[in-house]
N, C-alpha and C positions, 0 to 999 in steps of 0.2 A: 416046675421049670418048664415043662413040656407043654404045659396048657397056657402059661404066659406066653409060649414062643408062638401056640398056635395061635392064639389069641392077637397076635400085635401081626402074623400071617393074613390072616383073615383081615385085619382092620386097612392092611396094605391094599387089598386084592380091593376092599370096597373105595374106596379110597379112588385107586385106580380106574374104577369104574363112573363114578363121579364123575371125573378130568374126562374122560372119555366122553359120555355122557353129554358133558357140558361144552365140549367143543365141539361135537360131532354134530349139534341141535342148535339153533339160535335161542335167544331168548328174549322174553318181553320184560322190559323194566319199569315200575309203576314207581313214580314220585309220587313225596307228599304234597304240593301244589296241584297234583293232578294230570301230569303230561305223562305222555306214556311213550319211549322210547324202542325201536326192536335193532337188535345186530345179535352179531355173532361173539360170543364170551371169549377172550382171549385169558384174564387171570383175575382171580377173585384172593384176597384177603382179608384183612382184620381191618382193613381202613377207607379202601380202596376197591372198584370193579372197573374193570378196563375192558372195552367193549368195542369191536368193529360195525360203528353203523356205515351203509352204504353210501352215502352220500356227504355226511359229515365226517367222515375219517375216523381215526382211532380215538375215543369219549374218554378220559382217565374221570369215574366218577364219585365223589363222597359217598359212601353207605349210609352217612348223617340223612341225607335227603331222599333215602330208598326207601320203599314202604315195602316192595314182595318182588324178587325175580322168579317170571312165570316162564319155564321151558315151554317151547312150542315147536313144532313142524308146518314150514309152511306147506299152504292147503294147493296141491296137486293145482284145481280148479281154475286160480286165481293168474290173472291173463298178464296182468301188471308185474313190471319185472323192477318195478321202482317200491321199494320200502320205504314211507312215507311217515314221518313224523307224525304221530297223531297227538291235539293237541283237546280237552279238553274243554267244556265251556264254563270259563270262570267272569268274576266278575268284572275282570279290566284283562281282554284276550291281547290287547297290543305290547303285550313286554314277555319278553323269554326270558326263563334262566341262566342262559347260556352264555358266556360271551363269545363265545363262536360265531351267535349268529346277531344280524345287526338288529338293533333295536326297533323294531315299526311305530308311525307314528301315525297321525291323525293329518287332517290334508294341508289345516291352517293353526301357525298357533302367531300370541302377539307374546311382544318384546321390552319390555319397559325396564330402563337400565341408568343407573348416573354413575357418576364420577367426576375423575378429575382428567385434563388433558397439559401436557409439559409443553410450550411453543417455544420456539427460537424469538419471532418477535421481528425479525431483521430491520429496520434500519427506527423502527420506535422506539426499539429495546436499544438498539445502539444511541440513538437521542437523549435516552432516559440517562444513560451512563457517563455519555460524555458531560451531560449538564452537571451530575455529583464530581464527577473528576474535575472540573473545571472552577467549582466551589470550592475546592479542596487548593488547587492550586493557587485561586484569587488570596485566599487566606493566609497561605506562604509568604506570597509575594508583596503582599498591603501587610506590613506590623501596627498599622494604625487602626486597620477595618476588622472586620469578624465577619466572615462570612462562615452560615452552614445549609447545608445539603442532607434531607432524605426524602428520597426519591425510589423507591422501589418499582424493579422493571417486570413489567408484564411478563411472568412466568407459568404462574398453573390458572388454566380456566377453568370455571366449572360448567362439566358437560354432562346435558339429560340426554335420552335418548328413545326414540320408539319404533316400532317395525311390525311389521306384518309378513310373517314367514309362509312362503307355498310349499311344504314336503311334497317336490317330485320324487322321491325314492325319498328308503331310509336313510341312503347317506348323503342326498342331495338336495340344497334348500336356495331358492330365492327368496330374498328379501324387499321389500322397499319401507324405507324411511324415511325422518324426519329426526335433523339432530339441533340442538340449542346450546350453542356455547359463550361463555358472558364472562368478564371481569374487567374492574375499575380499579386505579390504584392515583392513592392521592398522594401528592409530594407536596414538601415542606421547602422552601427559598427565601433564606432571613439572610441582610446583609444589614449591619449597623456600623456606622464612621461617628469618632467624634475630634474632635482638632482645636486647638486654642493655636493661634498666632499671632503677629505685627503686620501688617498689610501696608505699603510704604506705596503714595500717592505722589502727583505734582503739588508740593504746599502742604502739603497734610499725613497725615498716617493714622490706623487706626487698628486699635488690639481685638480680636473679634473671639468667639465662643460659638462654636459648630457643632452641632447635631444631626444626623440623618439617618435614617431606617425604612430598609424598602425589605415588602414581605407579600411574597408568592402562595399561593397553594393551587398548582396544576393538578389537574384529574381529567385522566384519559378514562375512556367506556369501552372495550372493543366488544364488539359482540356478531358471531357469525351463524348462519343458520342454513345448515345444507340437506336438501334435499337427495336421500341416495340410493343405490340398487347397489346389492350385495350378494355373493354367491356363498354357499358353505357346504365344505368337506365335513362328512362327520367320520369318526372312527372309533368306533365301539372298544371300552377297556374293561369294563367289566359289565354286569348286568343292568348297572344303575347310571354309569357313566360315561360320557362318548367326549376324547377329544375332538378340536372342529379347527379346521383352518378357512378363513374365511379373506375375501379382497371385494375389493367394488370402487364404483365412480361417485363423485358427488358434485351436484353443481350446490354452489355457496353462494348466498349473499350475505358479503361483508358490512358492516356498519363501525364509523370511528365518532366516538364524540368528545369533545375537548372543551373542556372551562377551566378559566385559571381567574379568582378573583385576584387583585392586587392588593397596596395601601402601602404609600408612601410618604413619608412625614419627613418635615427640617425645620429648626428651628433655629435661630440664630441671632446674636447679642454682640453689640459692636460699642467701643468708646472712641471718638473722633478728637484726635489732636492737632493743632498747629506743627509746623516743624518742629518751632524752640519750645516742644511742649506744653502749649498753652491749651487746657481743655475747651473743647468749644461743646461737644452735644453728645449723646447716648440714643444710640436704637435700644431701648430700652426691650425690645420682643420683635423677631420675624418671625410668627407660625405658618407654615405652608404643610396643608397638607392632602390630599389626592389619593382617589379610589375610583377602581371601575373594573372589569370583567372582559377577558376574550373570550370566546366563543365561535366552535364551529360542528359541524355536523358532515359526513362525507360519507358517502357510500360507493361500493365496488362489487362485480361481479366476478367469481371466477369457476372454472373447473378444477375440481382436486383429484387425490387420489389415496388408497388407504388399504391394508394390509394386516393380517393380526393373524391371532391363534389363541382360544379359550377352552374350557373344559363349562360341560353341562350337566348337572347330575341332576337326578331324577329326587324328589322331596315325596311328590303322591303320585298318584295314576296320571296328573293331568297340566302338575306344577311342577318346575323344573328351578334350580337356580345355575344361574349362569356367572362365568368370571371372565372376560376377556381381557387383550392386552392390543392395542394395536398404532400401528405407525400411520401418520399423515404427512400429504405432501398437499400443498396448497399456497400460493402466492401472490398477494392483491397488490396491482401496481397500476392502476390507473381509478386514483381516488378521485371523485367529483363534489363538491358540495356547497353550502355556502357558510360565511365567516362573518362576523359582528363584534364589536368593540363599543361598550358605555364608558364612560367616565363623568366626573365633577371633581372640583376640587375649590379650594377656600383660601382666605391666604387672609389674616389679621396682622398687623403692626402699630407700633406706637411711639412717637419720638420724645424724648425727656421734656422740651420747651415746648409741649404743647400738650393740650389736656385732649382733644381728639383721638379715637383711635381709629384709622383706616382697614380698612377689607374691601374684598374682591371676589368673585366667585363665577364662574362657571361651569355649563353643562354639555354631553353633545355624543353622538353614536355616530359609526360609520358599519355598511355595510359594504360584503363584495362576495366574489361568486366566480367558485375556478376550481382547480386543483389543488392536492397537496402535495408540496415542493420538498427535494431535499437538496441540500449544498454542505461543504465544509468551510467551518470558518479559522482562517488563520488569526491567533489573537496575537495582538501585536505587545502585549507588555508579558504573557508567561511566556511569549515563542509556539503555542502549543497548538494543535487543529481538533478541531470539536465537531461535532456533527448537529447537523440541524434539522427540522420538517417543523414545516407549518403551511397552513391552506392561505394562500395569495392570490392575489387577484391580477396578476400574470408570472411567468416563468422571470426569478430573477435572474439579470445578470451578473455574470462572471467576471469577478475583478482581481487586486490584490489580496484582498481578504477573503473573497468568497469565492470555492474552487467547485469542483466536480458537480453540477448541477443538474440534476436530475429530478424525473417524478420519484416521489418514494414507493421503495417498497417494504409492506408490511404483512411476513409470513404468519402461518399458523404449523409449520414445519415440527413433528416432536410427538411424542410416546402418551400413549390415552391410556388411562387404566381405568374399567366400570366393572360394576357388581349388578345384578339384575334379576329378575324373575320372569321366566318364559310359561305362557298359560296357554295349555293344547284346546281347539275348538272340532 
């Protein structure tokens, strides 16, 4: 019992000396990477060494990543009252362990990034809606017509992106770039009538058989392209990844492009009677039918504005992948362009008393050169106001049916999400 008691005495005393030892003495810390550490040992454990470096404050470090703590004294000699990080020559010296300290970078890296971008659209996208709502309603209102609508409004673009970053410090970067944002969306516009009635003349009347069908497909192009300078916050989270908050200016040029083919057909079939019912003759066939294309083209300049916040994690020594999220503000209202209309159309007929068949046919384009317009149109048979834009060849006026008129505007307002890859030079 007396040699256990001295035994676990003795083990105390060394023990004691140890802690002593190891506080009274700095010490140098050798990682497996290679970097070498020095402060002053506050507590060592089974998992854990907690160390006061002089500059970096109190270190709590994994033992996983220690290779040997070498006690030392520092040398009487040494004039320097700063303890300096000593770092090792490996073979990529620009990235630390630590996330303490910020990551170093290289002076240039470039930026190539896509995705998608969310727009408001303002008054195209309000165009786009009131045209289906306005189908919707003509359909209610006519039990005799069919009218349908789809038309999908200019909502997600898709956006490339490139940049050429200057690392002035590790946490501060300029950018300039170049960004490319594009989408088209076609819409559908079927209206078809058909009607049998008595049509009652001076002297005569006649039962008729009616047909007609007029059919749209509008497609708008928006595509914008801004040149821009960007600032970026970065803030180091761990050894591999740095959040970034970043904003900048961009000037835009906007481009609109609009084609809508048409094709509208009627066909119609008549039997001619006396008053007291006497047959007298048969339009045996009226075919009319007519195609042709609007068309216009508008460009705009404007300055915007843009705002985000990403994360960049590090993949190798030199490649990084990147995830941003960012807000835009930009609104084009003074479109310029020019506008063009083709058409032809045909028209056969044939009367029962006669073995001839007649036709007719024309051809012929217009062009013009302005801006593009917006107004509201009051419609006189749902009650209802719809919104308009189209490029004209002057401002129209303002009457009972056509209200608030104005140039349009068409934003890119709304939330960008890209994915990317950043390459250090």
């Amino acid at each position: 019992m007396k040699k256990v008691l001295l035994r676990f005495f003795l083990f105390s005393i060394v023990m004691m000396i140890i802690v002593s030892v190891s506080t009274s003495y700095s010490a140098k810390i050798h990682f497996k990477n290679g970097n070498i550490i020095r402060g002053k040992i506050i507590s060592i454990d089974d998992a854990f060494v907690t160390i006061e470096e002089q500059f970096l404050g109190i270190l709590k470090i994994s033992r996983q990543k220690i290779i040997i703590i070498e006690p030392f004294r520092e040398e009487k000699k040494v004039k320097k009252k700063r303890i300096e990080l000593e770092i090792l020559k490996q073979e990529d010296p620009y990235y630390s362990d630590y996330p303490t300290k910020k990551r170093k970078k290289k002076l240039i890296n470039i930026y190539l990034a896509g995705g998608f971008s969310n727009i408001n659209g303002g008054d195209l996208n309000g165009m786009i809606r009131d045209w289906n709502e306005a189908y919707e309603d003509y359909d209610a209102y006519f039990p005799t017509a069919s009218f349908s609508a789809d038309w999908k409004q200019l909502k997600w673009m898709h956006n490339l992106k490139g940049e050429i970053l200057f690392n002035l410090s590790p946490s501060f970067s300029i950018g300039l770039g170049i960004e490319y944002l594009t989408k088209k969306n076609k819409g559908i516009l079927t209206f078809d009538y058909e009607d049998t009635g008595r049509v009652y003349e001076t002297g005569y009347y006649y039962d008729v058989v009616f047909e007609e069908n007029d059919h749209w497909e509008p497609e708008h192009k928006l595509t914008a392209i801004p040149v821009t300078v960007n600032t970026y916050l970065f803030i180091p989270v761990t050894s591999k990844a740095e959040l970034f908050i970043t904003g900048g200016v961009g000037y835009y040029f906007g481009k609109l492009k609009y084609n809508t083919p048409y094709q509208y057909d009627w066909d119609l079939q008549a039997d001619y009677y006396l008053d007291d019912g006497t047959y007298l003759v048969s339009l045996e066939y009226d075919n009319y039918s007519e195609e042709g294309t609007y068309t216009y083209e508008a460009e705009c300049k404007k300055i915007g504005f843009h705002a985000g916040i990403g994360i960049d994690i590090m993949l190798y020594s030199n490649i990084s992948l990147v995830v941003e999220g960012n807000y835009r503000y930009v609104n084009f209202k003074d479109w310029n362009g020019n506008g063009k209309e083709e058409w032809s159309w045909y028209e056969e007929w044939k009367w029962s008393d006669e073995l001839d068949i007649y036709y007719d046919s024309d051809s012929g384009s217009e062009s013009w050169k302005e801006k593009i317009w917006y107004w509201e149109y009051d419609d006189s048979d749902t009650g209802e106001r719809y919104k308009r834009i189209f490029l004209l060849d002057e401002k129209p006026e303002a009457d009972a049916e056509r209200k608030n008129v104005r140039q349009a505007k068409i934003n890119l307002n709304g939330f960008s999400l890209r994915v990317g890859i950043k390459i250090s030079f």
